[in-house]
Structures are given as structure tokens and as C-alpha cells.
C-alpha positions in Angstrom: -40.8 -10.3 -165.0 -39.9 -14.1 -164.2 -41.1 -16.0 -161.6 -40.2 -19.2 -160.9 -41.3 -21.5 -158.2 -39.2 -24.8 -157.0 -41.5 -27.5 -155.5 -39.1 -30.3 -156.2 -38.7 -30.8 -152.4 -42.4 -31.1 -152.0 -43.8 -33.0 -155.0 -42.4 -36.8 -155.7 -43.3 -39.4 -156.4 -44.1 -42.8 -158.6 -47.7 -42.1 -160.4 -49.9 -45.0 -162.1 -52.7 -44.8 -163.7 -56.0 -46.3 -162.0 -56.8 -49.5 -162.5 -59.3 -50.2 -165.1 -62.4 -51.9 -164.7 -63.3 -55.1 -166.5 -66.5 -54.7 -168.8 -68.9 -57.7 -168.9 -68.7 -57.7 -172.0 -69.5 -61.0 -173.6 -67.2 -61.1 -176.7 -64.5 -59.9 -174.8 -65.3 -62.1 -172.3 -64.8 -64.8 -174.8 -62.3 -63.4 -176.9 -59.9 -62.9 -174.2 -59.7 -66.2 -173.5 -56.5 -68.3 -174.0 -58.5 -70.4 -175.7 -60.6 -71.2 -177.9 -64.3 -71.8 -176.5 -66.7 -74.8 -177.1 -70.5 -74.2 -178.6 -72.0 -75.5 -175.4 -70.0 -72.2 -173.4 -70.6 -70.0 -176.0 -74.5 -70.7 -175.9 -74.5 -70.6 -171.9 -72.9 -67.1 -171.4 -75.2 -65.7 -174.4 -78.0 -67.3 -172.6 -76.9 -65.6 -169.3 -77.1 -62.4 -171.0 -80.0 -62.0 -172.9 -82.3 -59.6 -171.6 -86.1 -60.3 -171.2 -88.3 -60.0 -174.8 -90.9 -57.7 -173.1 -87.8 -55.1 -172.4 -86.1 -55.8 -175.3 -89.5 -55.0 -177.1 -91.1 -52.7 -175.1 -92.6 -50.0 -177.5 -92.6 -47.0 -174.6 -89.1 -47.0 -174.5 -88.3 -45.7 -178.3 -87.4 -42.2 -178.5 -85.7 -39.9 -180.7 -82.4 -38.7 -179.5 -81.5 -35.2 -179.0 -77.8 -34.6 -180.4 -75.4 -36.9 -181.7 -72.9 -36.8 -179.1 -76.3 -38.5 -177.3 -77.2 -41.0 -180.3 -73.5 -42.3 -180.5 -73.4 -42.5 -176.3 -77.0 -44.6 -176.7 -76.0 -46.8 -179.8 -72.5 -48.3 -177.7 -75.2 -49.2 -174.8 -77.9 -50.6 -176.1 -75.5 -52.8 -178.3 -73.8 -53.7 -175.5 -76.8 -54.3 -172.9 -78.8 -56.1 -175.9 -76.1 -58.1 -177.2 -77.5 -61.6 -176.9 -81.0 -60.1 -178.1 -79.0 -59.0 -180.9 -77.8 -62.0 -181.8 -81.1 -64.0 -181.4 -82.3 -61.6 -183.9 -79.6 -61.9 -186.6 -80.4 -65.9 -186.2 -84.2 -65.2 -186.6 -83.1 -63.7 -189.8 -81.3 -66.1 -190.8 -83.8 -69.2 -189.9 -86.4 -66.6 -192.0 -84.1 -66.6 -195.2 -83.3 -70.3 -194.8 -87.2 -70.8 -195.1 -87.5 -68.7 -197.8 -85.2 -70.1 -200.2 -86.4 -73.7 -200.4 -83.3 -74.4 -203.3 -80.9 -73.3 -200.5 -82.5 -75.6 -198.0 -81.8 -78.4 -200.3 -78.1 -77.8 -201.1 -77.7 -77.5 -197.3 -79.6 -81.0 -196.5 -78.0 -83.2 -199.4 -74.4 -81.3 -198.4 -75.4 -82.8 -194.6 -76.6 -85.9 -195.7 -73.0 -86.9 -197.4 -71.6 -86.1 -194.4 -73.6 -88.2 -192.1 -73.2 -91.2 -194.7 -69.2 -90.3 -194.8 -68.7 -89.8 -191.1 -71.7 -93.3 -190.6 -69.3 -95.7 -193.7 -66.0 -94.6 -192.2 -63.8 -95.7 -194.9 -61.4 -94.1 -196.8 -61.3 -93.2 -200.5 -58.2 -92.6 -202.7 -58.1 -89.1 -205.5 -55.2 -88.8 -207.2 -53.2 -90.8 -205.2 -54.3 -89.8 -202.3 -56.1 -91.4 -199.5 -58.3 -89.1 -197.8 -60.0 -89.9 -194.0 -64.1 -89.5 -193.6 -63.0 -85.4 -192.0 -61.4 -84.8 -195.5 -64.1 -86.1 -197.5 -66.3 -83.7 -195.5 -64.1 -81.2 -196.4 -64.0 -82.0 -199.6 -67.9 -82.5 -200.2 -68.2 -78.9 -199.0 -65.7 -77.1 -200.8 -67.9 -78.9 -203.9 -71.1 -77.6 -202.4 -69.5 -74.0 -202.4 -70.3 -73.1 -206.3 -73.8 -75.2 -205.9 -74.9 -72.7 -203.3 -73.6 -69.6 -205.2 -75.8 -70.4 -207.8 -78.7 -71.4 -206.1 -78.3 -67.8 -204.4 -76.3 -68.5 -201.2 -74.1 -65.0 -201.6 -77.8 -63.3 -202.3 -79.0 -64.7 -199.1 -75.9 -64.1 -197.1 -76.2 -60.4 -198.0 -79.2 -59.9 -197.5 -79.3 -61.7 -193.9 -76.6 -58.8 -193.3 -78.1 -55.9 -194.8 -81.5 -56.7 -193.2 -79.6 -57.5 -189.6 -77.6 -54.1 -189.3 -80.9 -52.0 -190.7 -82.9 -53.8 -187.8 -80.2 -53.8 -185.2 -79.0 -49.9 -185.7 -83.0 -49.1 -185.5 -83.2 -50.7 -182.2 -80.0 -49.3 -181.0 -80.2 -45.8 -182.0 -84.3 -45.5 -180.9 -84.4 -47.7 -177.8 -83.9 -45.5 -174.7 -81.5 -47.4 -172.3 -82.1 -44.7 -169.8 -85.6 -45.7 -169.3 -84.3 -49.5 -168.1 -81.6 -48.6 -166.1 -81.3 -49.5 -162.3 -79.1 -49.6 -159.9 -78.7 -53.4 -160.7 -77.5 -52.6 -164.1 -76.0 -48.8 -163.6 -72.8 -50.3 -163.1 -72.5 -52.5 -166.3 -73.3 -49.5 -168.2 -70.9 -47.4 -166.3 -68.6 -50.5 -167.2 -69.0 -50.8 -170.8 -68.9 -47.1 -172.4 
């Protein structure tokens, strides 16, 4: 027994899909751009978007999650509401390991200094034939100052600043309960971003 029902007459039609929203997202927000943006922009919209230390901190708000379909749903908010906070504390880390490795620190400052006294002389040197401008030199002085830092334990530090940044940030993200912050203010950045 076949049936078969004609609704061609009835149903027509052009469909499109919805329009999607646009997240607030602040790399995409910067990625997206045609170009490429300056330091000062860059430090204004993550300044814009940081979220207050005593939220960001607050020691109430940690909870273990439930299931993981729940602790994958809480880990794309929080890094996505906490972004800027994020990246404050990957700098922190990175200001800490700086501190802490005082032969780093001084690769770093004589590698700056020669630039200042390139860039402050201005004149221009010849290698091999070559005449290089005070930007080259720069270059050049550090591309030199590459092996120097590997042995004075650069690619240590590097690693570690990494290591220590995802441990930190995925604790935050996966225990921080972002239900317990959200309002009707920031409801529909959430509903934005995931």
C-alpha cells in the first residue's frame, strides 16, 4: 500500500538560513580585521574586556562540574568571558619567569641596549659587502642574541611560561562556575559566544 501526497502547489519557496549573530569576541574581533592592528588598539579592547579581579577571583564561585557535556559547555565560557583576565595572567607569568632568571634578564637588556645605541647613532655599517640600515642591524643583533638566550635557558623559560599558563588557565576554566555571574547584562554575550 502506497500513498503518496503532492503538496507542490502548496509548499515554495526560496529558504535561507538565519542570520548569525556576531560574537564579541575579542580575537575575532581583531582577527577579522582587514588589517593589521596597532599595540595601542590591541591594549584598549583587552582593557575594555577584562572582567573585575574580585569576580575573576572570587573563591564561592568554584565548583565541580557534573558531566562532561557540562565541563566542555563551561570551559568555552569562561575562556571566552575571562579572556583579557586570561591574558593578564599568562603576562604575570611571564613578568614572574623574567624575574626569576636574572641571566635571561641580562641577554634581554644588553640585546635592548644595542638597539637603542643602533637606532640613537643612525649610521650604517657594511658585512660582506653589504650595507645594512639601523632596522637591519637590529635585526641582525637579534638573530645573534637567539643562541645566547637558548643557552642561558630562554626555550626552558618559554616552556615553562606555557606549561604553567594552560595548567592555571584550564583550572580556572573548568572550576569557575560562569552560571553563578551571569545576568541579564551579560546573558546575551554568552548566548553569543557558545
Amino acid at each position: 500500500m502506497d500513498v503518496n501526497i503532492d503538496m507542490s502547489d502548496k509548499v515554495s519557496g526560496n529558504m535561507a538560513p538565519p542570520p548569525q549573530p556576531e560574537t564579541k569576541n575579542l580575537f575575532n574581533s581583531v582577527f577579522n580585521r582587514s588589517r593589521v592592528p596597532n599595540i595601542a588598539e590591541l591594549l584598549r579592547e583587552v582593557r575594555q574586556n577584562i572582567r573585575p579581579w574580585s569576580e575573576f577571583l572570587n573563591m564561592s564561585n568554584f565548583k565541580t562540574v557534573a558531566n562532561i557535556q557540562r565541563l566542555s559547555g563551561r570551559l568555552v565560557r569562561n575562556l571566552a568571558y575571562f579572556q583579557s583576565n586570561y591574558l593578564f595572567v599568562f603576562l604575570g607569568l611571564v613578568l614572574y619567569c623574567l624575574l626569576t632568571s636574572p641571566l635571561i634578564l641580562i641577554v634581554l637588556g644588553g640585546v635592548f641596549y644595542a638597539c637603542y645605541k643602533v637606532k640613537q647613532l643612525n649610521s650604517k655599517i657594511t658585512i660582506l659587502q653589504r650595507e645594512l640600515n639601523s632596522s637591519q642591524q637590529c635585526i641582525l643583533i637579534n638573530c645573534a642574541a637567539i643562541p645566547i638566550l637558548y643557552l642561558a635557558g630562554a626555550g626552558a623559560a618559554m616552556f615553562w611560561v606555557l606549561g604553567a599558563s594552560f595548567f592555571v588557565i584550564s583550572l580556572h576554566a573548568i572550576f569557575y562556575n560562569i552560571d553563578a555571574v551571569v545576568t541579564e547584562d551579560t546573558e546575551t554575550f554568552l548566548a553569543e559566544t557558545v
